[in-house]
DRENVOKE-649398 format. One record per residue (C-alpha): residue in one letter; x, y, z; residue number from 1. Coordinates in nm, 2 decimals, padded with zeros to 4 digits. Example, Ala and Ser with C-alpha at 12.3 -4.5 7.8 and 13.67 -1.06 7.14 Angstrom:
 r      x      y      z   k
 A  01.23 -00.45  00.78   1
 S  01.37 -00.11  00.71   2
//
This chain:
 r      x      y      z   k
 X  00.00  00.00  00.00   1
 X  00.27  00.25  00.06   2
 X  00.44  00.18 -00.26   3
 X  00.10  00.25 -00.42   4
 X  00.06  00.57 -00.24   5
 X  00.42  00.68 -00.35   6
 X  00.38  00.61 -00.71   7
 X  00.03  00.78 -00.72   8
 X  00.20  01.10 -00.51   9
 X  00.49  01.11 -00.81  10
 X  00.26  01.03 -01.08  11
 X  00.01  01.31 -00.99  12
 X  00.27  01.55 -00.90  13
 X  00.32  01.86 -01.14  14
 X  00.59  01.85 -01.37  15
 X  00.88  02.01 -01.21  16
 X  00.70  02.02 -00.86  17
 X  00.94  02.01 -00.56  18
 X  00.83  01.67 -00.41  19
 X  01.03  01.56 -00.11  20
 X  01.10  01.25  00.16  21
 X  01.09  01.38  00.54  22
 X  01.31  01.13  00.71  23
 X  01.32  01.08  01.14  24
 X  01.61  01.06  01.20  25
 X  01.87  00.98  01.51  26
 X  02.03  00.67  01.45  27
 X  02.31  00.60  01.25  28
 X  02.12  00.41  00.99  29
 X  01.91  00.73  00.92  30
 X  02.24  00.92  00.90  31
 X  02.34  00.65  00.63  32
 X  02.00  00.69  00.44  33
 X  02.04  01.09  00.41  34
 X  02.36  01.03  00.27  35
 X  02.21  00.80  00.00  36
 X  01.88  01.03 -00.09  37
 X  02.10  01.34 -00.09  38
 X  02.30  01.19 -00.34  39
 X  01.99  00.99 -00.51  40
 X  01.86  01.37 -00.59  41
 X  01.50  01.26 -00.69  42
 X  01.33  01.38 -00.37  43
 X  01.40  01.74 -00.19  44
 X  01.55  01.60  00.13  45
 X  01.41  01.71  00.52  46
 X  01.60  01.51  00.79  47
 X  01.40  01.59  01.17  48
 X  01.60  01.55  01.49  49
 X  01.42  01.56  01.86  50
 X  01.72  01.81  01.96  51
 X  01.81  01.59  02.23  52
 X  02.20  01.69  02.21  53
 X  02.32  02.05  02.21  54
 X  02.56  01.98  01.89  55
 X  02.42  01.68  01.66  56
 X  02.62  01.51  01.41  57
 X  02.60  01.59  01.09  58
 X  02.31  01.49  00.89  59
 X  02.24  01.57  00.51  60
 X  01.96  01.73  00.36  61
 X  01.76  02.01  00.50  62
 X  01.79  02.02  00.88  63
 X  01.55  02.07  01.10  64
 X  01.51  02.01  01.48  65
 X  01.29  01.94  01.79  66
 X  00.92  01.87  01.80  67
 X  00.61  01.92  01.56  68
 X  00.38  01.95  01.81  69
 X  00.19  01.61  01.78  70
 X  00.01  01.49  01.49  71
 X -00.13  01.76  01.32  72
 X  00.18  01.96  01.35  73
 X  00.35  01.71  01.16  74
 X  00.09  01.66  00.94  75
 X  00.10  02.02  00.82  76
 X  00.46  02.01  00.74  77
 X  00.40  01.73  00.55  78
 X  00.15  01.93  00.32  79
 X  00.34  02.26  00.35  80
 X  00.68  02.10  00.23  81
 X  00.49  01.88 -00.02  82
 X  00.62  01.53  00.13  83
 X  00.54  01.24 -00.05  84
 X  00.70  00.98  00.19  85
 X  00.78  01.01  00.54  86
 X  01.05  00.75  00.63  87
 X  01.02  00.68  01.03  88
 X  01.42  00.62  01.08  89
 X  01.39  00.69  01.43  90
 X  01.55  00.53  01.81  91
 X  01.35  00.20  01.87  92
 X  01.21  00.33  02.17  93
 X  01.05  00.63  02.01  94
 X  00.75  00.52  02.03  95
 X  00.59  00.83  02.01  96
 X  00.72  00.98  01.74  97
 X  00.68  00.68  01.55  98
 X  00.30  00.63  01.63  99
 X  00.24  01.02  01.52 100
 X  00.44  00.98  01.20 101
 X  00.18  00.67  01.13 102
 X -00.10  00.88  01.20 103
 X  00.01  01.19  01.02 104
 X  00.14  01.05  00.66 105
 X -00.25  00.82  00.70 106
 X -00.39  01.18  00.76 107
 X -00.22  01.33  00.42 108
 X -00.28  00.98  00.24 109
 X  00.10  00.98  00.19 110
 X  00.33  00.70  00.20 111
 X  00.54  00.57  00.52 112
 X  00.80  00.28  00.61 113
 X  00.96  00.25  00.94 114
 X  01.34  00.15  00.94 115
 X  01.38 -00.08  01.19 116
 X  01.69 -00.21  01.26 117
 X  01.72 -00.56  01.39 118
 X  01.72 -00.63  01.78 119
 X  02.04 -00.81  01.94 120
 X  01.99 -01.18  02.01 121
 X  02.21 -01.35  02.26 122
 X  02.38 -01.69  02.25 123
 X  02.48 -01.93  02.43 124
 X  02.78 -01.71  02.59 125
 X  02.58 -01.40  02.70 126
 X  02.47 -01.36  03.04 127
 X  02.17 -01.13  02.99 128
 X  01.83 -01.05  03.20 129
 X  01.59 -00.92  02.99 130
 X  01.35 -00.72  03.17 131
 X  01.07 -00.51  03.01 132
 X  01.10 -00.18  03.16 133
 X  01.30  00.06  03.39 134
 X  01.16 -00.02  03.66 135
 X  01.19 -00.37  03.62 136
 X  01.58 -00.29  03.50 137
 X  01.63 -00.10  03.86 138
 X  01.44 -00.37  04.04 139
 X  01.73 -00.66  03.90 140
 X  02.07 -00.45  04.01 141
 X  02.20 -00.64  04.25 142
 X  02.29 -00.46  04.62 143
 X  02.63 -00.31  04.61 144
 X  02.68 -00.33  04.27 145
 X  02.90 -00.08  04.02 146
 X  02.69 -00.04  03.73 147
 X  02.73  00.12  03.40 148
 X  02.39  00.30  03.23 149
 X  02.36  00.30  02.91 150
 X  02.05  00.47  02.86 151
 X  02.04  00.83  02.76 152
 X  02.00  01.12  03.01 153
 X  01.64  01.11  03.00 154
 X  01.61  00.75  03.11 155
 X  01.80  00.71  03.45 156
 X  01.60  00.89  03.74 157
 X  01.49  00.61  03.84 158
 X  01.77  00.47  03.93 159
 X  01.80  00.71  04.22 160
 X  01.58  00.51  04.44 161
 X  01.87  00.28  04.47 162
 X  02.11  00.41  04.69 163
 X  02.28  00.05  04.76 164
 X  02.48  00.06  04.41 165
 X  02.69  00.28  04.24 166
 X  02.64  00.42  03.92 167
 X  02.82  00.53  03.61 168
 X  02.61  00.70  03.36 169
 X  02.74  00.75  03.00 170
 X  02.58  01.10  02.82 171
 X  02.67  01.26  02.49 172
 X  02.66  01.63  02.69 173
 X  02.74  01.67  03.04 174
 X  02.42  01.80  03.28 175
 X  02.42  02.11  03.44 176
 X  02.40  01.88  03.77 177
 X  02.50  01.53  03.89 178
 X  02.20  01.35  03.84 179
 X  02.19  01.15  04.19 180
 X  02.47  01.13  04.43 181
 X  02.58  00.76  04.39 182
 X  02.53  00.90  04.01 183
 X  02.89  00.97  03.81 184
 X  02.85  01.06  03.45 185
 X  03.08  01.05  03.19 186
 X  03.06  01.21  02.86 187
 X  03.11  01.12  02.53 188
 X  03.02  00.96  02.18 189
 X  03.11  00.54  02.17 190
 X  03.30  00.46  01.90 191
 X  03.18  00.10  01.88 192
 X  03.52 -00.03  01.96 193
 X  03.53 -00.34  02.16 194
 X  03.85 -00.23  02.27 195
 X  03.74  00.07  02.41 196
 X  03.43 -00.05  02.57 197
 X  03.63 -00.34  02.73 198
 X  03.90 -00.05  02.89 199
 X  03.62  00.21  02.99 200
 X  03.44 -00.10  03.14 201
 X  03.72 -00.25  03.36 202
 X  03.89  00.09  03.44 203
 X  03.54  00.18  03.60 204
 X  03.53 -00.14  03.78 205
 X  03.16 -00.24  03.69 206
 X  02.99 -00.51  03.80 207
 X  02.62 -00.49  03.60 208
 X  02.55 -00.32  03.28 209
 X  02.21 -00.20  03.23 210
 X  02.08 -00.08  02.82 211
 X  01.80 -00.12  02.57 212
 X  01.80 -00.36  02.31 213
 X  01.82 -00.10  02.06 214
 X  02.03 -00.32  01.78 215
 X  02.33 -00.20  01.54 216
 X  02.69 -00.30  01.52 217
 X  02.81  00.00  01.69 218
 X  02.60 -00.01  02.04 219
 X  02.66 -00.38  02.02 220
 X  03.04 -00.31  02.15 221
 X  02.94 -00.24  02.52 222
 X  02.75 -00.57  02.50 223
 X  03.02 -00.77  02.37 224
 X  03.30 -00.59  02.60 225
 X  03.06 -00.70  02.92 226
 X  02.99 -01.08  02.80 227
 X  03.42 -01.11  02.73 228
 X  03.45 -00.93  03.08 229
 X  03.24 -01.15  03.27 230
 X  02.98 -00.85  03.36 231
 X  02.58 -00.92  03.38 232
 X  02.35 -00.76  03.14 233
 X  02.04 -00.66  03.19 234
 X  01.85 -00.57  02.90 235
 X  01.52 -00.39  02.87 236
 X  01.32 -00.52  02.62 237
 X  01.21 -00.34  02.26 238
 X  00.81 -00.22  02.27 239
 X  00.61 -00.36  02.00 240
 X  00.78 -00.20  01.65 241
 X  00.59  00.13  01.42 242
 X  00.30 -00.02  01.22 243
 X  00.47 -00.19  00.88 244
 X  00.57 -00.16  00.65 245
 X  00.94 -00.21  00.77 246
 X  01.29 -00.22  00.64 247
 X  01.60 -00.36  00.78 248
 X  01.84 -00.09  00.61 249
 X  01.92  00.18  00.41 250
 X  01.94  00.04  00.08 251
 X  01.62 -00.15  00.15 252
 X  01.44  00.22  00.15 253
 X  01.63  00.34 -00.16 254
 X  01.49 -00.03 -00.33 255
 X  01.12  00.08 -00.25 256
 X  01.20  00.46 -00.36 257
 X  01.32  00.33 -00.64 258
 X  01.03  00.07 -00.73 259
 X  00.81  00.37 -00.68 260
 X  00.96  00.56 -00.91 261
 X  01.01  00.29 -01.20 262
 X  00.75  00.30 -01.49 263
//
């Protein structure tokens, strides 16, 4: 249905008419795709961020960033900027955001696909809890613990409640204030080195490692670095994924532009 609705959206378009892809972005795979329909040219180009981080890598296309303003705000960009396919490249955990990019391209009778990276699986070597929340996550950290979050500054408040563990809490800018007392944060960008995550690991001396099974090769590291260190894992499990239809990748999207577009 969504390839329909693209090739009916091209096909009725004016000749010459600016049509363009609005693409969610903030994960590396969405950096990836706006390379690829940059240099594709066919569609004008409008990569979204939340605005989470005060610098954000660089992403091609026309930039802009933080919220719409729920469903109708994004629906009238979408008819402003003449979009013809909203690509939901967004976290696996925005649920949000994904559920009102669903609701807004159905609004506009555009098209949609979700890029959706696959989840991590473990095997036979992991030692992982999977829990399916926070709460549950905080719940499972065992007293005295040293453990490492690696969850985003919005995610770890929770934590504070336990004041029987210590905490190391990885962010890409450092808060204005420690977020708890038994709360360190470091700062910083991974570079999905196994390497690196094994050294930042051990020098901090952690015992636990708590993060979301948000899938890709470069998160994957601090997973890895933990199950070679000996470190326990607990894992909050993915929420149920955007409405279909989904891709696994980047090229996968530039497939279905492209069968869209063929005669």
């Amino acid at each position: 249905m969504s390839k329909l609705l693209l090739r009916t959206a091209l096909a009725a378009a004016s000749p010459g008419t600016d049509k363009a892809v609005l693409l969610l972005a903030g994960t590396a795979e969405a950096r990836q795709l706006a390379d690829l329909l940059v240099t594709d040219g066919r569609l004008r180009v409008i990569s979204s961020l939340a605005g989470r981080t005060i610098e954000p890598r660089t992403l091609s296309g026309t930039v802009r960033i933080g919220g719409f303003g729920g469903v109708e705000g994004m629906a009238s960009l979408i008819r402003r900027e003449n979009v013809v396919l909203v690509v939901d490249a967004t976290h696996p955990f925005a649920v949000q955001i994904s559920a009102n990019a669903a609701a807004a391209a159905k609004n506009n009778g555009v098209a949609r696909v979700a890029l959706v990276r696959p989840p991590w699986t473990r095997d036979g070597k992991d030692d992982w809890k999977e829990v399916g929340n926070l709460e549950e996550a905080r719940d499972s950290i065992a007293a005295g613990s040293r453990v490492f979050l690696a969850l985003g500054a919005q995610h770890i408040d929770v934590f504070a409640e336990r004041d029987d563990a210590t905490f190391i809490a990885r962010m890409v800018d450092r808060p204005d204030h420690p977020p708890f007392a038994n709360c360190k944060v470091i700062t910083g960008i991974p570079d999905g080195l196994l390497a690196a995550e094994k050294a930042m690991l051990s020098a901090h001396r952690i015992t636990q490692l708590v993060c979301r099974n948000s899938g890709g090769d470069k998160g994957f590291a601090k997973v890895a670095a933990a199950t070679e260190l000996g470190i326990r894992v607990i894992m909050i499990a993915r929420p149920p994924p955007p409405a279909p239809p989904h891709l696994a990748t980047p090229d996968e999207v530039m497939e279905f532009i492209d069968a869209a577009f063929s005669p």
